[in-house]
C-alpha positions as CSV (number, residue, x, y, z in Angstrom):
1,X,-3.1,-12.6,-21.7
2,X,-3.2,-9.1,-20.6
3,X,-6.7,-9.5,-18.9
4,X,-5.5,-12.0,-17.0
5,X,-3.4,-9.5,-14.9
6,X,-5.8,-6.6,-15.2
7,X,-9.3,-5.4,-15.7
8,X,-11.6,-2.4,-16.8
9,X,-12.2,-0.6,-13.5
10,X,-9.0,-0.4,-12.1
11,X,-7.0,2.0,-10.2
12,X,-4.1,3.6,-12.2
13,X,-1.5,6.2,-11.2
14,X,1.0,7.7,-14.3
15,X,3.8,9.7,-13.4
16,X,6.1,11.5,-16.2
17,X,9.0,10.2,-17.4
18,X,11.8,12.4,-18.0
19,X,11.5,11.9,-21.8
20,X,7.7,13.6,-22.2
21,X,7.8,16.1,-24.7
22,X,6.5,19.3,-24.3
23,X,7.1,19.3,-20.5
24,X,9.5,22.1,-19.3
25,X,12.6,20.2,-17.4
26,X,12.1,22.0,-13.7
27,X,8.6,20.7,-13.6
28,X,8.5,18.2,-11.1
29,X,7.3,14.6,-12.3
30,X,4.0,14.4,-11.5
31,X,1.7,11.8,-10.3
32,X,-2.1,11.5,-12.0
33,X,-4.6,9.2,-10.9
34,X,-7.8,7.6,-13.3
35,X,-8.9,3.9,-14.1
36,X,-8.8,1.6,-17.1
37,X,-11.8,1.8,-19.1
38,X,-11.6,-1.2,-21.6
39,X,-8.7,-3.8,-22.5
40,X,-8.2,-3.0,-26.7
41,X,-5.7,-5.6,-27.1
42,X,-2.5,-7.2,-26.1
43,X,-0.8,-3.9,-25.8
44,X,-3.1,-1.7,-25.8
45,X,-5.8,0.4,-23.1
46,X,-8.5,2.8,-23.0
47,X,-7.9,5.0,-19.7
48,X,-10.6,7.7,-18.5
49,X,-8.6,11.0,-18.8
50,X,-7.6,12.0,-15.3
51,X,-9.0,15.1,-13.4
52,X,-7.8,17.5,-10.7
53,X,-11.1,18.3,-9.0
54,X,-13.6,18.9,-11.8
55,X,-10.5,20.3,-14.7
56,X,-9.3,16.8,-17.6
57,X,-5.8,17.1,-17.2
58,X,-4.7,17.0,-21.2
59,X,-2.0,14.4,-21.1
60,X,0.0,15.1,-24.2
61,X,-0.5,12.7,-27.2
62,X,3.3,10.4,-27.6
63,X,4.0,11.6,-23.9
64,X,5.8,8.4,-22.2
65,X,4.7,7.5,-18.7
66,X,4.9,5.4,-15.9
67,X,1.8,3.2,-15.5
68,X,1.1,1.4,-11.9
69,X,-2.3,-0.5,-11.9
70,X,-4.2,-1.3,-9.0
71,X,-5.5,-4.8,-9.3
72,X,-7.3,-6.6,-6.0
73,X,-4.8,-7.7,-3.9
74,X,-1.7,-6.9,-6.3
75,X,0.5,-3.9,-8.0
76,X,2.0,-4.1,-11.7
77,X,3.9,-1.6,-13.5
78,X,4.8,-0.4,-17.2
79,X,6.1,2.2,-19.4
80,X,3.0,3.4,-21.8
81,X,2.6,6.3,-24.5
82,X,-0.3,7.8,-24.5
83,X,-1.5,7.4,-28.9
84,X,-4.7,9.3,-28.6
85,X,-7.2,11.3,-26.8
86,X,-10.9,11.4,-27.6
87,X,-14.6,11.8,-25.8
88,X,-16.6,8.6,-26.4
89,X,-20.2,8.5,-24.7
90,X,-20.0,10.7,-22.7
91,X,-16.5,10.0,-21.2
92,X,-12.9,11.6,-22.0
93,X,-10.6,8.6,-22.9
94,X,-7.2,8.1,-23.7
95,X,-5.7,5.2,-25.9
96,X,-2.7,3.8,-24.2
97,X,0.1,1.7,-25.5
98,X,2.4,-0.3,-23.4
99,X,6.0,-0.1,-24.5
100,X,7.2,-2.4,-21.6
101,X,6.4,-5.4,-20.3
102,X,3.7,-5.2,-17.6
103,X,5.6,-7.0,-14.2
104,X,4.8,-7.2,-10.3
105,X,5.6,-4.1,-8.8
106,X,7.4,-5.3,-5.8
107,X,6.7,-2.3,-3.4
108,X,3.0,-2.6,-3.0
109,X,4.1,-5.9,-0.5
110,X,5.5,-3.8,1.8
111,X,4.1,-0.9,0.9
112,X,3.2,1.4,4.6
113,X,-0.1,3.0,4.7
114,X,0.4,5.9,7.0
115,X,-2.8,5.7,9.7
116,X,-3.7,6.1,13.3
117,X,-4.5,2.7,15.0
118,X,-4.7,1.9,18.4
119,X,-2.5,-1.0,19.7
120,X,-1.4,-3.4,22.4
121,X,1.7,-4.8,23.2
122,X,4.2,-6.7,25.8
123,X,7.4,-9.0,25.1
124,X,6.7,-12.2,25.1
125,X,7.5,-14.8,28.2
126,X,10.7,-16.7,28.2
127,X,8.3,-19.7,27.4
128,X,6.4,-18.5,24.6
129,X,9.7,-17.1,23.2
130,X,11.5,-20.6,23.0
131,X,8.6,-22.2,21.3
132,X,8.2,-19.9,18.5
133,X,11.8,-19.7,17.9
134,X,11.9,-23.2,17.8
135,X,8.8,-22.8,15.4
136,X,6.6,-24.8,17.5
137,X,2.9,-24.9,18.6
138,X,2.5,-22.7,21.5
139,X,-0.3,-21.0,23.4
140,X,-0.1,-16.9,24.7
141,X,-0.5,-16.6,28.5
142,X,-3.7,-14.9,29.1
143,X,-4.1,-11.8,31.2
144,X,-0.9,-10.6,31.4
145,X,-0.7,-6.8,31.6
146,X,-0.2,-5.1,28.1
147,X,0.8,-1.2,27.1
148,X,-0.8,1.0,24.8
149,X,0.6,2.0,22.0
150,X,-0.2,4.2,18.7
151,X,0.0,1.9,14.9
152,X,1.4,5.4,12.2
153,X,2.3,2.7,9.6
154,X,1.1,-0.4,8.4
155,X,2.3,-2.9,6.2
156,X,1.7,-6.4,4.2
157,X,5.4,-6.8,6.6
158,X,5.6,-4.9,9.5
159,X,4.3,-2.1,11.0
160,X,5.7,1.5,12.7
161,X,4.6,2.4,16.2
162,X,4.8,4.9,19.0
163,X,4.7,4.4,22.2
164,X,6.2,5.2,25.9
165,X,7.5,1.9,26.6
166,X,10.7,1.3,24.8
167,X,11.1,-1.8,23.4
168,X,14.5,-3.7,23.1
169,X,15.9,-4.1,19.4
170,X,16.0,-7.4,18.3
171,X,13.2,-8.2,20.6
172,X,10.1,-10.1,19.9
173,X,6.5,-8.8,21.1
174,X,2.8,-10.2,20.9
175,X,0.8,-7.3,18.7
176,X,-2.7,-7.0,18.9
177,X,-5.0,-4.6,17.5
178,X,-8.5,-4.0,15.1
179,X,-9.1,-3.2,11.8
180,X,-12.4,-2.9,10.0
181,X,-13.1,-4.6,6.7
182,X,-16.5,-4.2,4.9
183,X,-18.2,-2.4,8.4
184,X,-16.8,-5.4,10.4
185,X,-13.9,-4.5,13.3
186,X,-11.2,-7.8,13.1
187,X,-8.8,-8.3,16.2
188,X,-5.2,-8.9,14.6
189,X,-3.1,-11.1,16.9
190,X,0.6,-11.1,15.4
191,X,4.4,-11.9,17.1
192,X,6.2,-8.7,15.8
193,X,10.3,-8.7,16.0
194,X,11.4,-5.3,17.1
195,X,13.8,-4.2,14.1
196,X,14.6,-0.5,15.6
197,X,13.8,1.9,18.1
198,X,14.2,5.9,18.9
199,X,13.3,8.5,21.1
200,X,11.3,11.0,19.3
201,X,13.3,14.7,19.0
202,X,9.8,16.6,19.1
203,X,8.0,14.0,22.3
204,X,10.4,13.2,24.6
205,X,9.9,10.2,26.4
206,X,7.7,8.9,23.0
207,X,9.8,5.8,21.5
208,X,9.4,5.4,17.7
209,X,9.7,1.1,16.7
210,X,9.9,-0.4,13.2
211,X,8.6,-3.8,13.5
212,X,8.6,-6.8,11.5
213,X,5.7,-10.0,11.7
214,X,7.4,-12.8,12.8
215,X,6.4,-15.9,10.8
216,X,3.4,-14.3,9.8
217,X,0.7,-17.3,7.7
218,X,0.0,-16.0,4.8
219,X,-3.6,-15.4,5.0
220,X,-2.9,-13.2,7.8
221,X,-0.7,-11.3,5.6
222,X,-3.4,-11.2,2.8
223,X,-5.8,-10.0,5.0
224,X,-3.9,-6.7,6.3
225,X,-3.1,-5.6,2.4
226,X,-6.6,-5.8,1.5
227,X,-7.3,-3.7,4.4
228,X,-4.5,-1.6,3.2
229,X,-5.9,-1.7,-0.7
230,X,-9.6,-0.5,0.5
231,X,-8.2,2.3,2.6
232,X,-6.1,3.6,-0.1
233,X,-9.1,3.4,-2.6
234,X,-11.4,5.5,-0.6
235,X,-8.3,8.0,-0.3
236,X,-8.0,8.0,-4.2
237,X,-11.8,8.5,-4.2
238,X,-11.9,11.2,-2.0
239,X,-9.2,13.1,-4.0
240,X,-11.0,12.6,-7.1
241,X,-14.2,13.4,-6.1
């Protein structure tokens, strides 16, 4: 069943297809953000009429777009046409039909949530790196000296960091740093492999790294892309409000 995939309240982001009618072709496709407002049926939503600052946005009535729904810890996506828009207590509603099947939008895994995080980092000791390639049980040696870095990404996979250490490609580093969930600051420790590194044009002696988690458990994992779903939520707020 449809409600078992998503619910009234939330998020939703459409984005013109190219077939829309009534939409000039050198318009760029745009992206406009509301919420689900009830579950009709199998196949069918009511959506609160998005707004740019305090102007509805008239979506036109057949227009085909793409849906992506916010739901907890998950992404799905869909084709819908919008079939009718009204004003029902109060609130501007549109009646949505889906004219695709609704499926896991892949992207929001991985999805990178641009930020500014502070970070600490070193490669690990020959020790520590045989026994989790080896995938064994293995302890971090405490009090070694760690360097500074700056988190600009962050991901359900990996993260993006600058720093002015360079770190070898290929190379795997102990990760730590804090995020705050629900007014409470976390201390994330993770073994990140070092997947590519440049100096930046514009900060010479600044080293750009994309890194990957390294065997990451999966509640870890879940853990970061809630973090990631509640900061993009109050930025969709904010740019509603």
């Amino acid at each position: 069943m449809l409600s078992d995939f998503i619910s009234a309240g939330d998020r939703i982001e459409l984005q013109q297809t190219e077939r829309n009618e009534g939409l000039a072709e050198t318009v760029e496709r745009k992206t406009y953000f509301s919420q689900i407002y009830d579950l009709l049926s199998e196949d069918t939503l009511e959506i609160m009429m998005p707004m740019e600052k305090t102007k509805l946005i008239l979506l036109p009535v057949d227009g085909e777009f793409e849906m992506v729904v916010y739901h907890e810890t998950t992404m799905y996506q869909c084709l819908v046409r919008i079939r009718d828009r009204y004003k029902s207590n109060n609130a501007y509603l549109l009646t949505v039909e889906l004219i695709s099947n609704l499926r896991k939008y892949q992207r929001r895994e991985y999805y990178r949530f641009s930020c500014s995080l502070e970070m600490c980092a070193r490669n690990l000791q020959e020790e520590e790196l045989q026994a989790v390639e080896r995938n064994m049980p293995y302890a971090l040696t405490p009090g070694l000296p760690l360097k500074q870095s700056i988190i600009v990404d962050i991901s359900g996979g990996g993260l993006r960091f600058i720093s002015a250490q360079r770190y070898e490609p290929e190379s795997l580093l102990y990760i730590n740093y804090s995020l705050i969930r629900k007014g409470e600051k976390k201390l994330f420790e993770v073994i990140g492999k070092v997947l590519s590194v440049q100096e930046m044009e514009n900060r010479k002696g600044m080293f750009e790294h994309r890194v990957q988690y390294y065997d990451m458990d999966q509640k870890t994992r879940e853990e970061i892309i809630k973090y990631i779903f509640e900061e993009e939520r109050k930025n969709r707020r904010k740019e509603w409000d």
